[in-house]
C-alpha positions as CSV (number, residue, x, y, z in Angstrom):
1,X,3.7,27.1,35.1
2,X,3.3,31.2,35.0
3,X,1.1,32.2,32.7
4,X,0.8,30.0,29.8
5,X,4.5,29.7,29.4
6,X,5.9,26.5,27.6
7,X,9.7,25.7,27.3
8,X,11.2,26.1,24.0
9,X,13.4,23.2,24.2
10,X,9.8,20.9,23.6
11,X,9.0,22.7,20.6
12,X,11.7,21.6,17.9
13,X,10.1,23.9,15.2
14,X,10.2,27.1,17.5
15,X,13.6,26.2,18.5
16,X,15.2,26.1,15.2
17,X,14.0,29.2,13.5
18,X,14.9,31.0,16.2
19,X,18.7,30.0,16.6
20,X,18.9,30.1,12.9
21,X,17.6,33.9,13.3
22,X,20.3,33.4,16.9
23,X,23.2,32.9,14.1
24,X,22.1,35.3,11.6
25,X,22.7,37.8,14.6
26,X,25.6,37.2,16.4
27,X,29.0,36.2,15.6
28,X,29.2,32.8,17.1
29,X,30.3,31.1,14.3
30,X,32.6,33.1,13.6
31,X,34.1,32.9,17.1
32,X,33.9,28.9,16.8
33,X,35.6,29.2,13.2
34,X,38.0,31.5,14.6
35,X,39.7,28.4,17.4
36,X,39.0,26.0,14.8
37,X,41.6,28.1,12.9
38,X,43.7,29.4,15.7
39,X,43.8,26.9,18.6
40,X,42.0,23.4,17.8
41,X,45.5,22.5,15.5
42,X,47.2,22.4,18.5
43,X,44.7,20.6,21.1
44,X,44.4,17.4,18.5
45,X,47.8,17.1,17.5
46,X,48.8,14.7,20.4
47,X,45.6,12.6,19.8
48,X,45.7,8.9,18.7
49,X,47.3,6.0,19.8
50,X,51.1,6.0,18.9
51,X,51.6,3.9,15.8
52,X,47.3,4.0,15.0
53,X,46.0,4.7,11.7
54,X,41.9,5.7,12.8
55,X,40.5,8.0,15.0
56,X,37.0,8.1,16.8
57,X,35.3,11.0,17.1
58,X,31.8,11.9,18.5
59,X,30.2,14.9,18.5
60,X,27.1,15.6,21.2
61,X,24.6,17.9,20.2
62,X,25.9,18.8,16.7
63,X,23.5,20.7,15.1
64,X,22.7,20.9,11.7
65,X,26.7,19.7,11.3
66,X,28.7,22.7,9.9
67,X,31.0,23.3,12.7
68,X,31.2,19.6,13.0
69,X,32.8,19.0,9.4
70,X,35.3,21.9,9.9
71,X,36.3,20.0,13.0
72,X,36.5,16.9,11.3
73,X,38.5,18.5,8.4
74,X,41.1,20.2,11.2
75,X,41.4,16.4,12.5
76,X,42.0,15.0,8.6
77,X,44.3,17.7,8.0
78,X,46.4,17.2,11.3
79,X,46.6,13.1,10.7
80,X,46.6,12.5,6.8
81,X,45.7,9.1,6.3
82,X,43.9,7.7,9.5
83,X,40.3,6.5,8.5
84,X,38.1,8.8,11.1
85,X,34.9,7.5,12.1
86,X,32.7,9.9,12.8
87,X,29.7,9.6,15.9
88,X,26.6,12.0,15.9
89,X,24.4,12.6,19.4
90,X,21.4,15.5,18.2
91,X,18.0,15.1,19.1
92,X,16.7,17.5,16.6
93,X,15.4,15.6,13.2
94,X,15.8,18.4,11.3
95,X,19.4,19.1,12.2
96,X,20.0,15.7,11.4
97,X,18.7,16.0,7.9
98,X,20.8,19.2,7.0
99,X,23.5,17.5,8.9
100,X,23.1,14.2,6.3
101,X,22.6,16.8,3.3
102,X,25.9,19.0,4.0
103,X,27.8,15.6,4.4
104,X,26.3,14.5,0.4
105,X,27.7,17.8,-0.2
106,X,31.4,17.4,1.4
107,X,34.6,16.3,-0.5
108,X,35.5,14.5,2.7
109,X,37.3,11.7,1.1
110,X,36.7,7.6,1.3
111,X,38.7,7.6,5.0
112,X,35.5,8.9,7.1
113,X,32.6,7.4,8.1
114,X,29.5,8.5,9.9
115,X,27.2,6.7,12.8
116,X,23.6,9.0,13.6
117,X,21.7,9.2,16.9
118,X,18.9,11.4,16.7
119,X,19.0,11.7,20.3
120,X,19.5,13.6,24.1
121,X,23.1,13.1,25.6
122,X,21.2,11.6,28.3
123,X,19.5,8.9,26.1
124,X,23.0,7.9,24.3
125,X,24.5,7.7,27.9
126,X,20.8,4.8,28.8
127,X,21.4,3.2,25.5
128,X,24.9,2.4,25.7
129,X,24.8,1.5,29.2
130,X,22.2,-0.8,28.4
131,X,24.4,-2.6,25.7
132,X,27.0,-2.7,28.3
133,X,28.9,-0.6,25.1
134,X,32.4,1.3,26.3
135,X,33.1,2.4,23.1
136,X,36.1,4.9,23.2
137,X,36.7,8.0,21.2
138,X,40.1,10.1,20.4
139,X,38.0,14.1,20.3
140,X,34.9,14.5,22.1
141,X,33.2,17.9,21.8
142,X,30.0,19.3,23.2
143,X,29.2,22.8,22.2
144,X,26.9,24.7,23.4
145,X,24.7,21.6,24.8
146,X,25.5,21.5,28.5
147,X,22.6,23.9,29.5
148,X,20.3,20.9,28.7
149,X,21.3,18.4,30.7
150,X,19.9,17.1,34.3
151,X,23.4,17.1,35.6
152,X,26.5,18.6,34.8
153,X,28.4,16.7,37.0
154,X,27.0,13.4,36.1
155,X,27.3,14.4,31.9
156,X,31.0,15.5,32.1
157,X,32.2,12.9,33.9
158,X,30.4,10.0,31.5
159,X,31.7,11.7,28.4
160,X,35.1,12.1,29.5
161,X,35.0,8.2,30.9
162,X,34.5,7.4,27.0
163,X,37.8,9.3,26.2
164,X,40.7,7.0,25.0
165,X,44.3,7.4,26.2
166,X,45.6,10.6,24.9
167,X,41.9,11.8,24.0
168,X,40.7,15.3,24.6
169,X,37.0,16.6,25.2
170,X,36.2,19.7,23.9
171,X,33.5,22.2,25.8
172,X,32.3,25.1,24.2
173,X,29.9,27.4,26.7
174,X,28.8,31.4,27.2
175,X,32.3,32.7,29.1
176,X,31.0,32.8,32.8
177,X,30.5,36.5,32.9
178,X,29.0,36.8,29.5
179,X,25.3,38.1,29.0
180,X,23.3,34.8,29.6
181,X,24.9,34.2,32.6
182,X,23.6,37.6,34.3
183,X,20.2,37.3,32.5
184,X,19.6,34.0,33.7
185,X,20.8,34.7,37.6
186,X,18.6,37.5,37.4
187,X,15.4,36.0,35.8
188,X,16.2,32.4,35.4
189,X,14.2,31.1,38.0
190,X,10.6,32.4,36.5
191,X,11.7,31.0,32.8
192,X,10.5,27.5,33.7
193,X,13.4,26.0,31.9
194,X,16.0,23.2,32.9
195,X,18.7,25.4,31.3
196,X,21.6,25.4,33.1
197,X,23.9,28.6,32.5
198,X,26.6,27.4,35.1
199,X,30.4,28.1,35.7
200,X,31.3,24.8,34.1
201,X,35.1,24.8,35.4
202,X,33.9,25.1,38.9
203,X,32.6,21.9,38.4
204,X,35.6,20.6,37.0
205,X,37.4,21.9,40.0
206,X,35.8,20.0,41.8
207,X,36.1,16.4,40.3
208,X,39.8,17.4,39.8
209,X,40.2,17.4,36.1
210,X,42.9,18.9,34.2
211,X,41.5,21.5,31.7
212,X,43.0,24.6,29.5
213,X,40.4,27.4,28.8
214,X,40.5,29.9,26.1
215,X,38.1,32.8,25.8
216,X,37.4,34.2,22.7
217,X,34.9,37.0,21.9
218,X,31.3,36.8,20.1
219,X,28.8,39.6,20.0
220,X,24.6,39.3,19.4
221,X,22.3,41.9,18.3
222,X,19.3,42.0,20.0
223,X,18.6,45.7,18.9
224,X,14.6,44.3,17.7
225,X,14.3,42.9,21.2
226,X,13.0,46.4,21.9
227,X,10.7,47.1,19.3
228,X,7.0,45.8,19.7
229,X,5.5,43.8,17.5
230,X,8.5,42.9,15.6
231,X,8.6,39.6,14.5
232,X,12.6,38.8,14.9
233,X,12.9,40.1,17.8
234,X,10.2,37.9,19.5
235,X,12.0,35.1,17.8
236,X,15.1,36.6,19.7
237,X,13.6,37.1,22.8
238,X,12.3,33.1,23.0
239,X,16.1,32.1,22.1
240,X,16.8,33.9,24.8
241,X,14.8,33.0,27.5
242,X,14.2,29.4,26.1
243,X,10.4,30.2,26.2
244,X,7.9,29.9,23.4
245,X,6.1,33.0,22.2
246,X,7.8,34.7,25.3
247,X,6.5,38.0,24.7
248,X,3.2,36.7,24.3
249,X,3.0,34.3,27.4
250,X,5.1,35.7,29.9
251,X,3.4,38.4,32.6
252,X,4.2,41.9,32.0
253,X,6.4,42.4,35.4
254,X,8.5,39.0,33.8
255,X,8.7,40.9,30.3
256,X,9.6,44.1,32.1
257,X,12.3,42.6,34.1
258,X,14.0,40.8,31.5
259,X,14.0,43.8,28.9
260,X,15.3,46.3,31.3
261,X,17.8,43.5,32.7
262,X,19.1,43.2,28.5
263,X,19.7,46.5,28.9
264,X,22.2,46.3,31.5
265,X,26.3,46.6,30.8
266,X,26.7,42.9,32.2
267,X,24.6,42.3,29.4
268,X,25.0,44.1,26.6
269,X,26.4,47.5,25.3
270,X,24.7,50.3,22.9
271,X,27.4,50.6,19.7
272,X,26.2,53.1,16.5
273,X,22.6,52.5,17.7
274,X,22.9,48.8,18.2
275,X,22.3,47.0,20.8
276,X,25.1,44.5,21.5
277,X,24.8,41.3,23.8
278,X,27.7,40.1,25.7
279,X,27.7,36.4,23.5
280,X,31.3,35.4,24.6
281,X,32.5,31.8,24.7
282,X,34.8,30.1,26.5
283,X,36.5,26.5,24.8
284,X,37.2,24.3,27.9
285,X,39.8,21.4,26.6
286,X,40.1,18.2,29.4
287,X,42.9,15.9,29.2
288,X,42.4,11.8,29.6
């Protein structure tokens, strides 16, 4: 490993403060919240079985939950009356516990039901092959967790096996020319990491699925990136590297390529003194 480099993804502590500080900074809630709004309505409306009164639903890699329950409420305001039973994959424990608090805290109703894995996508996949389980589910969504596994290929296609008839899985990933995407093609190789920014639909080209994508804008600022010593903006360069105490551990040429490559326009752009990365998603929806 260069230097004394250590991933961020095995340090759970590291990790969170510095996506909290991640969503203090950029608007990526706000773009999630904004197809949650706009578009999702439309993508669950055909889900369900004709005639059914429940719906599955299983989130993978959901966080600390909140764009979960505005999912869930989309879904229970689209079917009034099904009994929704609710599926959590997220390794982190302490997403899990906000997760379980913000649920205490939900006027959900008595017609939803939750089932916890504090677990990878990979290890769900083991443990229900081991119980020979083929549970199905109505909504699948994965956001923002595909750069983690060992194989995209292999992850899609197990998830979307689970789908029901008239299910859809919902992928949310950095649009395909968006800032992590050029950072990482640049730099990627030297940050140790099994991150995986790749062109997700390519891949679904190529096992033939039928997908709809919609791109929707989100900014970051990374503006105390560039100013030494300051505490943030270490926090903000380890998010976006996905190394511990980057600025710390990495060698100087490393540090120097990825500031100056942050600096780039496929990266970011400078707006009233700001420094603005390129955060934009795109929301992949696959059919059965």
């Amino acid at each position: 490993m260069e230097s004394s480099m250590k991933p961020l993804s095995l340090d759970f502590n590291q990790y969170y403060k510095s996506f909290k500080l991640f969503l203090e900074r950029s608007t990526e809630h706000e773009c999630l919240q904004k197809f949650i709004d706009e578009n999702l309505p439309d993508v669950i409306a055909s889900i369900g079985k004709k005639g059914g009164s429940s719906l599955n639903v299983l989130g993978v890699g959901s966080g600390s939950g909140k764009i979960d329950l505005e999912i869930l409420g989309k879904i229970q305001s689209k079917h009034p009356g099904f009994f929704i039973h609710n599926e959590v994959v997220e390794p982190n424990p302490q997403h899990i516990s906000k997760y379980k608090a913000l649920v205490k805290e939900w006027n959900s109703g008595p017609n939803i039901s939750f089932t916890w894995n504090q677990m990878t996508s990979g290890e769900y996949e083991m443990q229900n092959k081991k119980r020979n389980e083929s549970k199905k589910f109505d909504f699948i969504h994965m956001i923002e967790m595909l750069y983690y596994v060992e194989s995209l290929h292999d992850t899609i296609k197990y998830f979307h096996s689970l789908l029901e008839t008239n299910g859809k899985l919902l992928i949310v990933q950095t649009a395909d020319d968006g800032g992590y995407h050029s950072l990482w093609r640049k730099a990627g190789s030297r940050f140790l990491s099994s991150c995986l920014f790749l062109d997700v639909h390519k891949v679904l080209d190529e096992i033939r699925m039928k997908y709809h994508i919609y791109e929707l804008s989100s900014i970051f600022d990374i503006t105390e990136c560039f100013i030494e010593g300051n505490e943030n903006g270490e926090l903000l360069l380890d998010f976006l590297t996905h190394i511990v105490d980057f600025r710390k551990t990495a060698p100087a040429d490393l540090k120097a390529e990825v500031l100056q490559c942050l600096r780039q326009p496929q990266c970011s752009r400078e707006e009233n003194g700001k420094i603005l990365f390129n955060n934009n998603l795109h929301f992949i929806v696959i059919d059965y």
